[in-house]
C-alpha positions in Angstrom: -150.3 51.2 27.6 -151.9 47.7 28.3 -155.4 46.7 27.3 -157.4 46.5 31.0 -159.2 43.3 32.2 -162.0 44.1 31.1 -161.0 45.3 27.7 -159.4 41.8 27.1 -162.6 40.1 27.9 -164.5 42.2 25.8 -162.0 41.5 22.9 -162.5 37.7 23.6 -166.2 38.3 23.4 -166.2 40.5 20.1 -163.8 38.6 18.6 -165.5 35.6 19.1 -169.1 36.3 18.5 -169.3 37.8 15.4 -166.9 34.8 13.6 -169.2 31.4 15.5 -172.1 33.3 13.2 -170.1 32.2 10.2 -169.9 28.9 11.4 -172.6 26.3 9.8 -174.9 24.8 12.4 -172.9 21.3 13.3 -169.9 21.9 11.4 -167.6 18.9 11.1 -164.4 18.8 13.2 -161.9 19.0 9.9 -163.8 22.1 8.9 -163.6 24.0 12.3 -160.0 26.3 12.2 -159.1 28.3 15.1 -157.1 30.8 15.4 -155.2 33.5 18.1 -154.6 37.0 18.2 -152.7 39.5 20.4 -154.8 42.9 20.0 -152.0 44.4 22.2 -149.3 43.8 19.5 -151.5 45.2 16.8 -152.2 48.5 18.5 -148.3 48.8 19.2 -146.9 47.9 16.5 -149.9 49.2 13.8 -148.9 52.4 12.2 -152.2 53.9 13.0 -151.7 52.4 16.6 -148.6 54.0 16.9 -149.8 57.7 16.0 -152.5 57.2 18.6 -150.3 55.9 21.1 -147.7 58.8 20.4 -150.5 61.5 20.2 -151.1 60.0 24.0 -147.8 60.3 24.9 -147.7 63.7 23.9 -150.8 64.6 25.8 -149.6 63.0 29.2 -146.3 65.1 28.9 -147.8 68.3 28.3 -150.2 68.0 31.3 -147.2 66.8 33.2 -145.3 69.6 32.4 -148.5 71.8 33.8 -148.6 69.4 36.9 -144.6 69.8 37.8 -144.7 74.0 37.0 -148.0 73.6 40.2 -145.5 71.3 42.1 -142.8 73.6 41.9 -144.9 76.7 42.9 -146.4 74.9 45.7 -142.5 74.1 46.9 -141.5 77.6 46.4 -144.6 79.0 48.1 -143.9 76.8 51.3 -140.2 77.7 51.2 -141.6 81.3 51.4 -144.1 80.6 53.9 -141.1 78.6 56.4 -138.6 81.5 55.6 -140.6 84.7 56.4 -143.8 83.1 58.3 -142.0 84.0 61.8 -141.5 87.8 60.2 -145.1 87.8 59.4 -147.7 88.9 62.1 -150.5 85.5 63.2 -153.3 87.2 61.1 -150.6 87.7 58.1 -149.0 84.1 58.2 -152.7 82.3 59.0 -153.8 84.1 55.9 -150.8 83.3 53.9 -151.3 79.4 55.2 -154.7 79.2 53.9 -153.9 80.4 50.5 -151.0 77.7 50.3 -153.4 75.1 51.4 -156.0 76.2 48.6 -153.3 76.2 45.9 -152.2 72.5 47.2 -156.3 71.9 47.5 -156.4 73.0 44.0 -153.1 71.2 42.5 -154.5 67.9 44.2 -157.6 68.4 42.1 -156.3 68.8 39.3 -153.9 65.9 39.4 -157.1 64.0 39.9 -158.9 65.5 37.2 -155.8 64.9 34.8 -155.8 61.4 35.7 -159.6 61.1 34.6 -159.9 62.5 31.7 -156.4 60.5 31.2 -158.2 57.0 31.8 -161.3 58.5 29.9 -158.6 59.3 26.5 -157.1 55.6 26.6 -160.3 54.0 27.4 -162.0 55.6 24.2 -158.7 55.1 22.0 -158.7 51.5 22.7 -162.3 51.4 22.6 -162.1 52.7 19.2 -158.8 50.6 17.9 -160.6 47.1 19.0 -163.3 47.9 16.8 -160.6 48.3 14.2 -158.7 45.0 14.8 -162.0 43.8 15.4 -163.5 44.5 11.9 -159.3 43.2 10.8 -159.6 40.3 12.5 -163.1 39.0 10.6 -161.7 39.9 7.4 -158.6 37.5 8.3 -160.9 34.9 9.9 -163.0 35.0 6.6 -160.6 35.0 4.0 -158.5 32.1 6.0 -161.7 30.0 6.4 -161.2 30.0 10.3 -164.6 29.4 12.6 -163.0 30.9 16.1 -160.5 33.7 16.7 -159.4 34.4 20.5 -157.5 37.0 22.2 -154.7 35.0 23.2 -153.8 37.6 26.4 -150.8 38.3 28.2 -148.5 37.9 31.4 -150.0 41.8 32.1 -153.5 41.5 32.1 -156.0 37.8 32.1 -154.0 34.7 30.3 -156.9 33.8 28.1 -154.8 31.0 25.9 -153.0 28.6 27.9 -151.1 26.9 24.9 -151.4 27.3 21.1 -149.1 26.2 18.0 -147.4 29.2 16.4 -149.0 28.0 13.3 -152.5 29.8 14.6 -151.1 32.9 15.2 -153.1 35.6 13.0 -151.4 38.5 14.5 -149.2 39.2 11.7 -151.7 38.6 9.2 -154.2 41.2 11.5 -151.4 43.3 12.0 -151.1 43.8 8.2 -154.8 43.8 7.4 -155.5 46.3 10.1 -152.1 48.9 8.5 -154.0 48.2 4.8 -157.2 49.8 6.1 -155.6 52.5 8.8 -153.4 54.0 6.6 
């Protein structure tokens, strides 16, 4: 599951704001230290993330399962309807077409409806992990003296960090901080 545009942006922002407070008014440039961090990675590879992402998982397969049990009812119902509809007097088929166009009517919907409340579950889980590596990220940024943290992005979603020096990379340090505290 990838992090959506927005949700990067709104990392950058978060993750930014909340560390240029601890910044002194005109700091001098030897005392500014920046930093980058892949949120993505942390919510993957976190032990926390990982049960969420897993729990997810297990969510999408059981409504799948639900959705392909509908799919093959609907194929078996329109086998039926092919095989005997030319058996069946016009009242008898046009009847038995309109309840196989209701139960396709009603499968589309919930597909739909599945894929909502779908986008709804990951938008609140990474909602909910970002204020985790958030909160992660500060305490790194603190403890390491840093005055900027960025979400560096990725190929998938916005490319926030053009270049960087592997030697600014807090991920691992976030990573560690944020499995500490979401146990």
């Amino acid at each position: 599951m990838r992090i959506p545009l927005f949700g990067r942006t709104l990392i950058t922002v978060l993750c930014v704001l909340p560390l240029t407070s601890l910044a002194s008014p005109a700091p001098a440039a030897e005392d500014f230290k920046m930093g980058v961090v892949d949120p993505q990675t942390i919510l993957e590879k976190s032990k926390a993330g990982k049960r969420a992402l897993e729990g997810l998982k297990e969510y999408v397969s059981i409504r799948q399962k639900l959705l392909s049990k509908d799919e093959e009812d609907l194929r078996n119902a329109e086998k039926q309807l092919r095989e005997q509809g030319a058996k069946m007097s016009e009242s008898e088929r046009r009847e038995k077409e309109t309840q196989f166009r209701t139960k396709v009517q009603d499968y589309q919907k919930r597909a739909q409806e599945f894929n909502q409340e779908l986008q709804r579950k990951q938008k609140e889980l990474v909602d909910e992990y970002m204020k985790k590596i958030v909160a992660a990220t500060k305490t790194v940024a603190e403890k390491g003296g840093y005055s900027l943290v960025v979400d560096k992005g990725s190929e998938q979603t916005m490319k926030i960090v053009l270049y960087y020096k592997d030697a600014i990379d807090l991920t691992e340090q976030v990573l560690k901080e944020f499995d500490q505290v979401n146990k």
